[in-house]
KOLGU-390271 format. One line per 2 residues: their letters; for each residue x, z, y of C-alpha. Coordinates in steps of 0.1 Angstrom, whole numbers, plus 5000, padded with zeros to 4 digits. Each point is the difference from the previous one (the first is absolute). Layout:
N
A	X,Z,Y  ... .
// end
This chain:
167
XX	1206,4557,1218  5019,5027,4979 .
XX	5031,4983,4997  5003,4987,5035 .
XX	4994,5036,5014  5026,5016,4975 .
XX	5027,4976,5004  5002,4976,5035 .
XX	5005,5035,5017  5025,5019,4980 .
XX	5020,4968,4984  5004,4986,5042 .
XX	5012,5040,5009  5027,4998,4973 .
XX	5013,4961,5008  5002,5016,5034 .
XX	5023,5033,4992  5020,4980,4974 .
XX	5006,4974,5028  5003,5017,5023 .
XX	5028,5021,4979  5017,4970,4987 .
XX	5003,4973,5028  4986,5021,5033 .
XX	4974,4980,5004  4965,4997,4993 .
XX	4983,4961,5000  4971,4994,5020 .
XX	4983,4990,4963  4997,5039,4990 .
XX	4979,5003,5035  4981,4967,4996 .
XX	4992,5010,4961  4990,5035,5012 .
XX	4973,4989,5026  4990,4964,4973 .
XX	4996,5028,4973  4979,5023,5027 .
XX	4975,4974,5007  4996,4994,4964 .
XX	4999,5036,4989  4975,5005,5032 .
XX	4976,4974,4986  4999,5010,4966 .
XX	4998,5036,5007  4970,4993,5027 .
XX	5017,5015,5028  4977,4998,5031 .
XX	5010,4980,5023  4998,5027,5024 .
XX	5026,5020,4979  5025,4971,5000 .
XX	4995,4999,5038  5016,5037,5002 .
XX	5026,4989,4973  5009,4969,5019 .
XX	5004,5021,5029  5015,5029,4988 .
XX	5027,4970,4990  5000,4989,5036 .
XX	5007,5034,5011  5029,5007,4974 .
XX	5015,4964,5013  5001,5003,5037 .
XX	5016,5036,4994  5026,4984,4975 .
XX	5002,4972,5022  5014,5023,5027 .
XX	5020,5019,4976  5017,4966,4991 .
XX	5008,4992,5035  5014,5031,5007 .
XX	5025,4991,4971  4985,5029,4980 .
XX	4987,4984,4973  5001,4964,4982 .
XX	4976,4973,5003  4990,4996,4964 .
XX	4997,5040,5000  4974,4998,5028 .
XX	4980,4970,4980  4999,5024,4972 .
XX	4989,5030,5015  4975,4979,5020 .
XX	4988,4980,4966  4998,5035,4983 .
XX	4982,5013,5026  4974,4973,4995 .
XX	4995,5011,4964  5001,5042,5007 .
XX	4975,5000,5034  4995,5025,5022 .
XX	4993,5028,4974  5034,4998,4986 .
XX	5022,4990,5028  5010,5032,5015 .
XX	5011,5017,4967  5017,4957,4992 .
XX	5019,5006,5035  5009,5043,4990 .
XX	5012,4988,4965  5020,4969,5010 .
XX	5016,5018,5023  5011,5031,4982 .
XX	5013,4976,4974  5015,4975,5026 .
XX	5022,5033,5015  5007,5012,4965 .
XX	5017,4961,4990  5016,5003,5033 .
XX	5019,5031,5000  5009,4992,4961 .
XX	5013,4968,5010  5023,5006,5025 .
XX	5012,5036,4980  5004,4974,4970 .
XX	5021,4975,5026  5023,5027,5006 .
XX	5011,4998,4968  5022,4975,4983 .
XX	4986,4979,4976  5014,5000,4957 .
XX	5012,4968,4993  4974,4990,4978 .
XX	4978,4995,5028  5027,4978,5022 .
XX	4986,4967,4985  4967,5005,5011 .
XX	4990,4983,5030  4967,5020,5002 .
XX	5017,5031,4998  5031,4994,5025 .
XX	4969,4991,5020  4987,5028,5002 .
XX	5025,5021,5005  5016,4983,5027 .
XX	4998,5025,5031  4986,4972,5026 .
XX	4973,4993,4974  4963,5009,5011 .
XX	4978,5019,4976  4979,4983,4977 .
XX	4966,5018,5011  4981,4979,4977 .
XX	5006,5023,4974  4982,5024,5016 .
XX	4974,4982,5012  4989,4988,4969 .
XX	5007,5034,4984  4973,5014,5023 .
XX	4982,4974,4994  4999,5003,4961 .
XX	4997,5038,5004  4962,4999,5023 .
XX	4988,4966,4982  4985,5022,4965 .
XX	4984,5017,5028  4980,4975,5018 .
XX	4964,4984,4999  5019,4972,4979 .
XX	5005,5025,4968  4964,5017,5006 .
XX	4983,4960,5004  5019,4996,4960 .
XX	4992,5034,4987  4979,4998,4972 .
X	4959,5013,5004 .
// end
């Protein structure tokens, strides 16, 4: 139970920022292992089923807002998947401070990014495709970082770390 509860979480939230940082993207797999490893850390924990109901809906709630978001061309589908499937795993009681924090962080990588784009780039970093990437003015924002930043920052918070916590 311990090591599902200290590692699913955080190890999905840093695939996700280093993907994100690398290749813009984030698979469907860090979503998919996020809500597998939810349903396993639920069931070993002895979450009341109750309580998953208000964490499986306060993931419904973070998706159909995301969802909206990614429409609107404000935001990228995998980003929306994992703010929904980190949603699942925070519930209600941390969702408000998850949404404050990811976006304080998502404006902060946003105005250093394009003040960074501004600039030109040594040579050193010319040969990497990651980095030309992301510097390239068109390029969105990869908001995943943030996301899982939040993410990482509330989780030693939640009912997960108490449910672990010896005595």
């Amino acid at each position: 139970m311990t090591l599902v509860v200290l590692s699913v979480f955080p190890m999905a939230m840093a695939f996700a920022a280093a993907s994100d940082l690398i290749t813009m993207r984030i698979s469907n797999r860090v979503s998919a292992v996020l809500v597998v490893g939810f349903v396993v850390a639920a069931v070993l924990t002895g979450l009341p089923l109750a309580e998953v109901g208000w964490h499986v809906a306060a993931a419904a709630l973070v998706l159909a807002v995301t969802f909206g978001f990614f429409a609107a061309g404000w935001m990228g589908g995998g980003d929306a998947k994992l703010a929904s499937a980190t949603a699942l795993w925070l519930g209600w009681g941390s969702l408000l401070e998850y949404a404050l924090i990811a976006s304080a962080l998502g404006g902060a990588l946003t105005l250093i990014l394009l003040s960074v784009r501004t600039v030109p780039l040594p040579a050193a970093l010319l040969r990497q495709d990651w980095v030309l990437r992301l510097h390239h003015t068109k390029a969105g924002v990869p908001y995943g970082i943030a996301l899982a930043a939040a993410g990482l920052l509330i989780y030693p918070q939640t009912t997960w770390m108490a449910a672990i916590a010896p005595g």
